[in-house]
DSSP file (Angstrom, degrees, kcal/mol; ACC not computed):
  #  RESIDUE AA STRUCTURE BP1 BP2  ACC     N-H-->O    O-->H-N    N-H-->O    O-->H-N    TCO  KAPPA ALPHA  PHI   PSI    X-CA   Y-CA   Z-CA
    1    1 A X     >        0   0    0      0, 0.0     4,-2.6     0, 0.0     5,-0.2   0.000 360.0 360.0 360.0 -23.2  -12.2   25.6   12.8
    2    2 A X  H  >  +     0   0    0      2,-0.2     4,-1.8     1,-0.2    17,-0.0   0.907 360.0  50.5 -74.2 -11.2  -11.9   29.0   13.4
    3    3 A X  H >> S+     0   0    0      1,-0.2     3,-3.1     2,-0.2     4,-2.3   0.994 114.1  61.0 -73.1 -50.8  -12.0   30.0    9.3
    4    4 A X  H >> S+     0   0    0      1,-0.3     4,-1.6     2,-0.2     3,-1.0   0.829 107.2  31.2  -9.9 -96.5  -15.0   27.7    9.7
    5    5 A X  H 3X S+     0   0    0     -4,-2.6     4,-1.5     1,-0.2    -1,-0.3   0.642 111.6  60.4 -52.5 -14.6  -17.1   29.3   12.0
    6    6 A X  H <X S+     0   0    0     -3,-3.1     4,-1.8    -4,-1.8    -1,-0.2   0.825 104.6  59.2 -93.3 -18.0  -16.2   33.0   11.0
    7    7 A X  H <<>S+     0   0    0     -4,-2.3     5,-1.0    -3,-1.0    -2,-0.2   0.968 112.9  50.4 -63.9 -40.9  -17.7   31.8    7.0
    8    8 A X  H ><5S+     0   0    0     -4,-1.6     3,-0.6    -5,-0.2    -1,-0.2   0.723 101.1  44.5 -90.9   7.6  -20.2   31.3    8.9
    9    9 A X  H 3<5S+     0   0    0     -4,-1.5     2,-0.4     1,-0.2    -1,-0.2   0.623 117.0  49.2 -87.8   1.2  -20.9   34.0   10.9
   10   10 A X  T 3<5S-     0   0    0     -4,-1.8    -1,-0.2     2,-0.1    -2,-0.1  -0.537 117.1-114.3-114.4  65.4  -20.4   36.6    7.7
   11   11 A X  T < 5 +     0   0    0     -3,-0.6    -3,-0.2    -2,-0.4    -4,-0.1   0.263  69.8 141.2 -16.5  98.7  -22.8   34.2    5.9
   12   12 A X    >>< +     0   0    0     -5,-1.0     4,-1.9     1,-0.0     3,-0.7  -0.622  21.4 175.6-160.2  80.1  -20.5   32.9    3.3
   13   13 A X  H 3> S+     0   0    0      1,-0.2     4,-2.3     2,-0.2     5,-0.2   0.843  75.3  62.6 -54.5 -42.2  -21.2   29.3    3.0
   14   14 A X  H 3> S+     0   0    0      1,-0.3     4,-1.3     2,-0.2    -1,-0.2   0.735 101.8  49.8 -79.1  -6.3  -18.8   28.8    0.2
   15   15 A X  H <> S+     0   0    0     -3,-0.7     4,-1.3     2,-0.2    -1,-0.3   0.868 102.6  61.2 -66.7 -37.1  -16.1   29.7    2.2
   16   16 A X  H  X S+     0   0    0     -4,-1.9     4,-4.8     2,-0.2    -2,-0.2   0.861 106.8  47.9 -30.1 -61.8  -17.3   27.3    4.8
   17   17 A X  H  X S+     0   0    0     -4,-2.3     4,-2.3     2,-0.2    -3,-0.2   0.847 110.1  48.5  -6.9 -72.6  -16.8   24.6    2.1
   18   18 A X  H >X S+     0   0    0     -4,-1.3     4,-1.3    -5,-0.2     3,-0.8   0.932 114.9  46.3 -57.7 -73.1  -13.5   25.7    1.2
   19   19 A X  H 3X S+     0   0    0     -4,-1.3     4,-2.6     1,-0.3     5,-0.5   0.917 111.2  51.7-105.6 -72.6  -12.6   25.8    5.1
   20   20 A X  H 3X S+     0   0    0     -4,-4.8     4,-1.9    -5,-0.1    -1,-0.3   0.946 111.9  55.5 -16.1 -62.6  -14.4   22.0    5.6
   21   21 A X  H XX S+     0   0    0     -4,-2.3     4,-1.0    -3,-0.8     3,-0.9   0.861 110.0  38.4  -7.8 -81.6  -12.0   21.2    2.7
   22   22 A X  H 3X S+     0   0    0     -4,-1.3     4,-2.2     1,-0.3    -1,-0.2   0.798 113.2  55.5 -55.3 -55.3   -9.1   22.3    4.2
   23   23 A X  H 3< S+     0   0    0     -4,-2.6     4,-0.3     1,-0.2    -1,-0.3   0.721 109.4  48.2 -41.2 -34.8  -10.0   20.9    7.8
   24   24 A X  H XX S+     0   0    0     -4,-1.9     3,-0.7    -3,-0.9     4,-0.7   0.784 108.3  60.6 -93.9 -22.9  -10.6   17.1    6.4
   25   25 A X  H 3X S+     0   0    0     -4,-1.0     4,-4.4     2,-0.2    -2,-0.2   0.892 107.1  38.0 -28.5 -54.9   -7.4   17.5    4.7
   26   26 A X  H 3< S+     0   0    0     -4,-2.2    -1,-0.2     1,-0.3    -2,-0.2   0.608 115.1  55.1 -86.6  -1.5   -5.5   18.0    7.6
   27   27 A X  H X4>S+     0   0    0     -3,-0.7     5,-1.9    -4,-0.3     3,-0.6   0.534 105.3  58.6 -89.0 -25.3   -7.8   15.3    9.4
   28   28 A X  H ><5S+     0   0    0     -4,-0.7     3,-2.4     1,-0.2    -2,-0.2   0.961 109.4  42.4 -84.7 -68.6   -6.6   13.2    6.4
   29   29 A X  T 3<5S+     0   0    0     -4,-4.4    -1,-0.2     1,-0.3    -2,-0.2   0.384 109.9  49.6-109.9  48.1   -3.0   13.7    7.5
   30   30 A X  T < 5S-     0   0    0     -3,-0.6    -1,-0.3    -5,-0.1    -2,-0.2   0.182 114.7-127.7-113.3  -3.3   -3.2   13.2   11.2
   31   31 A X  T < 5 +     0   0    0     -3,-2.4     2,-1.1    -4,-0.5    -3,-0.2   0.685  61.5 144.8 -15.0  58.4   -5.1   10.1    9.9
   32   32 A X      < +     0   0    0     -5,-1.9     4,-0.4     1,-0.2    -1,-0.1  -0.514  19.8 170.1-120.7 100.9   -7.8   10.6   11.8
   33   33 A X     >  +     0   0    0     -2,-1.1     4,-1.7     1,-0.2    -1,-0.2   0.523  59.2  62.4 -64.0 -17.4  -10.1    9.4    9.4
   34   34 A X  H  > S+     0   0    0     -3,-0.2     4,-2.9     1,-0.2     5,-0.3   0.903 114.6  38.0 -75.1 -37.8  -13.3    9.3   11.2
   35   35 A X  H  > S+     0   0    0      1,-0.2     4,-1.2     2,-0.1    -2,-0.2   0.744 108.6  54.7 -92.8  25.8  -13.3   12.6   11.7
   36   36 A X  H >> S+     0   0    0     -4,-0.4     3,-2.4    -9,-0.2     4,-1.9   0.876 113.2  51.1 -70.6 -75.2  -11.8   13.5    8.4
   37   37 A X  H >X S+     0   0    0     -4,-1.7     3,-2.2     1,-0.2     4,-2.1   0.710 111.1  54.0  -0.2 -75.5  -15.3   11.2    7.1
   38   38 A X  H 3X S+     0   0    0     -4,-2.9     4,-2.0     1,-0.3    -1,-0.2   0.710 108.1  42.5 -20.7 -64.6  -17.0   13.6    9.6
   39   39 A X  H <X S+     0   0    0     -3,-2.4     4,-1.3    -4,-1.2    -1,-0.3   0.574 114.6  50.0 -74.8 -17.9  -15.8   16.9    8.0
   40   40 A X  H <X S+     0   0    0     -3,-2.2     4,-1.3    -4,-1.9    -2,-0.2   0.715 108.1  53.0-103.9  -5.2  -16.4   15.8    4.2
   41   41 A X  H  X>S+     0   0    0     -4,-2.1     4,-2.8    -5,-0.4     5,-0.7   0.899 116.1  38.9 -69.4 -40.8  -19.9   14.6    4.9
   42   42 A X  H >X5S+     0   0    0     -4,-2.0     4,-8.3     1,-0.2     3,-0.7   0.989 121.7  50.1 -56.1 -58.3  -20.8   18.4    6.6
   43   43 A X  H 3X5S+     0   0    0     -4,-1.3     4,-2.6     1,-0.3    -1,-0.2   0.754 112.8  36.7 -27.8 -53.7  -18.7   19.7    3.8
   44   44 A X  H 3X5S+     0   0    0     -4,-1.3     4,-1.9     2,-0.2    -1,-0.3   0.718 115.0  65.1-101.5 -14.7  -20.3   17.8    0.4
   45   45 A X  H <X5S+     0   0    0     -4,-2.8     4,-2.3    -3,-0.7     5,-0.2   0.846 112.6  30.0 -53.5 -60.0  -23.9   18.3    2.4
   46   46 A X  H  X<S+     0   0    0     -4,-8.3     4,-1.7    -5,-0.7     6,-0.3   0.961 114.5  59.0 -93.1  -7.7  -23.6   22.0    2.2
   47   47 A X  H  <>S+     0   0    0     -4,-2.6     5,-1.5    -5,-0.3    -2,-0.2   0.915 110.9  48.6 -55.9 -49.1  -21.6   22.1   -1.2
   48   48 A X  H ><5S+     0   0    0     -4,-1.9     3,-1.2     1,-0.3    -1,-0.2   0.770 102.4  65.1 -89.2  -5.8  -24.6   20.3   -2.6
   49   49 A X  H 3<5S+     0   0    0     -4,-2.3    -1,-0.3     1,-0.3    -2,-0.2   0.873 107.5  35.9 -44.9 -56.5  -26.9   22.6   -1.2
   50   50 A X  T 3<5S-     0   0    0     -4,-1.7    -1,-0.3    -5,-0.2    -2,-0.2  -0.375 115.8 -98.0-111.7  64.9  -25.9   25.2   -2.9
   51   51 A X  T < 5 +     0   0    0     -3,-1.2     2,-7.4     1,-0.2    -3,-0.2   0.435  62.6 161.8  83.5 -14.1  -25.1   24.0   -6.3
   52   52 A X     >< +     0   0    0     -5,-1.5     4,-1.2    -6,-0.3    -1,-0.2   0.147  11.6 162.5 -44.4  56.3  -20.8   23.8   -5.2
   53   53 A X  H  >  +     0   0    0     -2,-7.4     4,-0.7     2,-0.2    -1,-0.2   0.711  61.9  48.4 -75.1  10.0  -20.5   21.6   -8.1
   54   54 A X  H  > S+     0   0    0      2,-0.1     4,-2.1     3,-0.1    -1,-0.2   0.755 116.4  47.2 -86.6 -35.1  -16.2   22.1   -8.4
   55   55 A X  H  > S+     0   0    0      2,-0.2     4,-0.7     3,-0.1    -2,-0.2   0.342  98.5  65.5-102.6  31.7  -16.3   21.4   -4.8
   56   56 A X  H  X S+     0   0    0     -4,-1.2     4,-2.1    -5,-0.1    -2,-0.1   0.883 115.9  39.3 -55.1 -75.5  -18.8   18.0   -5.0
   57   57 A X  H  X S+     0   0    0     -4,-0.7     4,-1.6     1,-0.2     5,-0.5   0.964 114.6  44.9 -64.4 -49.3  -15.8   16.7   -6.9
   58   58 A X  H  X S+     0   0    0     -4,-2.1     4,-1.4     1,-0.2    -1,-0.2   0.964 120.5  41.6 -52.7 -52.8  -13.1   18.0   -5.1
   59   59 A X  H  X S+     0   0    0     -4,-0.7     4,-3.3     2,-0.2    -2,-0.2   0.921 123.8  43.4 -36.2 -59.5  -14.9   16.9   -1.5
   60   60 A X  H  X S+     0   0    0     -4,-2.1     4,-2.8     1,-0.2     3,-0.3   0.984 113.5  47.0 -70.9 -46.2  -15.9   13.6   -3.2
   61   61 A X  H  X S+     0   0    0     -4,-1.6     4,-0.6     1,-0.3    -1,-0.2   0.684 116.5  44.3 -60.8 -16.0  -12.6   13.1   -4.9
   62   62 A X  H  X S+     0   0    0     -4,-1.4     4,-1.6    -5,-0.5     3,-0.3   0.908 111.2  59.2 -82.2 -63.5  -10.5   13.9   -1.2
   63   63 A X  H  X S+     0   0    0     -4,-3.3     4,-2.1     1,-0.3     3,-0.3   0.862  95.4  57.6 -64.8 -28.4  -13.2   11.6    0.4
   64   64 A X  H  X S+     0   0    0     -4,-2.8     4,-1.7     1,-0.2    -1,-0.3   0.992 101.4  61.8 -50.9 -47.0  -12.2    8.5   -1.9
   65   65 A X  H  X S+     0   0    0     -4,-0.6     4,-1.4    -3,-0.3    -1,-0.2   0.815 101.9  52.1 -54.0 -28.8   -8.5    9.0   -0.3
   66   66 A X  H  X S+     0   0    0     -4,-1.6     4,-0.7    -3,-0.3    -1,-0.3   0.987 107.1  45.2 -72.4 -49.8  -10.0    8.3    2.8
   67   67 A X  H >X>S+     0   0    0     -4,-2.1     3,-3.7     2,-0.2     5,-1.6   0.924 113.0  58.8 -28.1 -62.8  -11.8    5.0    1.9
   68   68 A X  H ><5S+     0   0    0     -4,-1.7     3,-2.3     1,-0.4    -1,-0.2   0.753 105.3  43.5 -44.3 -82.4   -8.6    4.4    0.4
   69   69 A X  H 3<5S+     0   0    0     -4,-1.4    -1,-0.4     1,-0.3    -2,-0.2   0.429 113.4  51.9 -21.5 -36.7   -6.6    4.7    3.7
   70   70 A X  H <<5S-     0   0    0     -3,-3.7    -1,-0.3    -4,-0.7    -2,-0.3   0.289 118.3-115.3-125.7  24.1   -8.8    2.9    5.6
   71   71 A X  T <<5 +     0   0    0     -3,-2.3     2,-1.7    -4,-0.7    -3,-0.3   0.497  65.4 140.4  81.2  -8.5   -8.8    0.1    3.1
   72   72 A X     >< +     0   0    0     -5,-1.6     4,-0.7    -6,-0.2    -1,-0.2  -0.613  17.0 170.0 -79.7 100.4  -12.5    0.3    1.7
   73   73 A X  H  >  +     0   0    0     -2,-1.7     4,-1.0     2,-0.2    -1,-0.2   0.773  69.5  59.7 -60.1 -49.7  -12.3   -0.3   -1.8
   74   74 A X  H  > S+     0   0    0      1,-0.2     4,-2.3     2,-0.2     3,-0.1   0.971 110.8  44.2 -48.9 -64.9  -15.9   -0.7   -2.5
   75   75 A X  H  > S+     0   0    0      1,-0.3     4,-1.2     2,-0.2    -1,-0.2   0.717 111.1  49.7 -40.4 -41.1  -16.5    2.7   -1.3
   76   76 A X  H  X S+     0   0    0     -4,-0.7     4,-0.6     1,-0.3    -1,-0.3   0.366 103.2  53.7-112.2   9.9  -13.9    4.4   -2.7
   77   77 A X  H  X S+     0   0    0     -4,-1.0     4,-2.4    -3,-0.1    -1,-0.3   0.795 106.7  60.7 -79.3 -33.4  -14.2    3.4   -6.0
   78   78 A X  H  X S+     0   0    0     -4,-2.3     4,-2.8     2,-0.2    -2,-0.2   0.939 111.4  41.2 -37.0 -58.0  -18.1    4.7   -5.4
   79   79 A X  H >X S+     0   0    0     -4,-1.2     4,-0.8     1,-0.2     3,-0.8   0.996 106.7  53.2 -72.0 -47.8  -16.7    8.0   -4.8
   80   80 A X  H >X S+     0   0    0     -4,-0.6     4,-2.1     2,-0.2     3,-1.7   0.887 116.3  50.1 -42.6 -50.9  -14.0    8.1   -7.5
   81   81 A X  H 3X S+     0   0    0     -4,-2.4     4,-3.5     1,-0.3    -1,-0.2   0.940 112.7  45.7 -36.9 -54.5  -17.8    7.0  -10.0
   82   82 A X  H << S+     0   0    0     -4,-2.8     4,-0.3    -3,-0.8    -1,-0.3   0.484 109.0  52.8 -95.4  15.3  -19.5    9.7   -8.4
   83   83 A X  H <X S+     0   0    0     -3,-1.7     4,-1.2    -4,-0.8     5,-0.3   0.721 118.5  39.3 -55.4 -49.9  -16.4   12.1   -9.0
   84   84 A X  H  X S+     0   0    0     -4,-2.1     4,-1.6    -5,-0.3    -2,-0.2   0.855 111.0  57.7 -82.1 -31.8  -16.6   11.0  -12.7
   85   85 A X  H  < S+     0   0    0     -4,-3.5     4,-0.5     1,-0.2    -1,-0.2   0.897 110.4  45.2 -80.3 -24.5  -20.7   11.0  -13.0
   86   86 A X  H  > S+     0   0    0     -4,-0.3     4,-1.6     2,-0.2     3,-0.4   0.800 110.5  49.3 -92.4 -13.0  -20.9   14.9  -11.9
   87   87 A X  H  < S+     0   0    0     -4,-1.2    -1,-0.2     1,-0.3    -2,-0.2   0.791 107.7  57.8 -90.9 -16.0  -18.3   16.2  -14.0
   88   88 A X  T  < S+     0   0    0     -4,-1.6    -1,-0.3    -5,-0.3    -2,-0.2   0.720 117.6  36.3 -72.6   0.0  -20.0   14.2  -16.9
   89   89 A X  T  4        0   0    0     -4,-0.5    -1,-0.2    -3,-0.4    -2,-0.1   0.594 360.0 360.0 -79.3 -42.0  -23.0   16.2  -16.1
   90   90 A X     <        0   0    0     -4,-1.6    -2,-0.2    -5,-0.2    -3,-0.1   0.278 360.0 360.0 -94.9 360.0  -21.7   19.2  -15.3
């Protein structure tokens, strides 16, 4: 949390991002998945703010693993789609 908060106080959002990342990673394998959820929503919110389209996919493609994990199929086949529709775009 702390790399968090210091991207943002030297306004550097895309370090924030990166820092999110890393934080719902490690939420991912403590499996506590809501608040992994938690951390890739803040995360792909401000990635899509500004245009982070490597880390849209990376965020979404992490956030399928969660679905995954907590057994929603529907969902994470959604994200894995919308992994595949922004790099066809981009």
């Amino acid at each position: 949390m702390a790399a968090a908060r210091l991207a943002v106080e030297t306004n550097n959002p895309a370090e924030q991002v990166r820092a999110l990342n890393m934080l719902m990673l490690a939420n991912i394998a403590r499996r506590d998945l809501d608040r992994a959820s938690s951390l890739a929503r803040e995360a792909y919110a401000l990635a899509e703010r500004m245009g982070f389209i490597y880390m849209l996919t990376y965020i979404r493609g992490n956030e399928s693993w969660i679905f995954s994990l907590k057994g929603d199929r529907v969902n994470q086949l959604r994200a894995l789609n919308e992994v595949l529709a922004i790099t066809r775009k981009y």
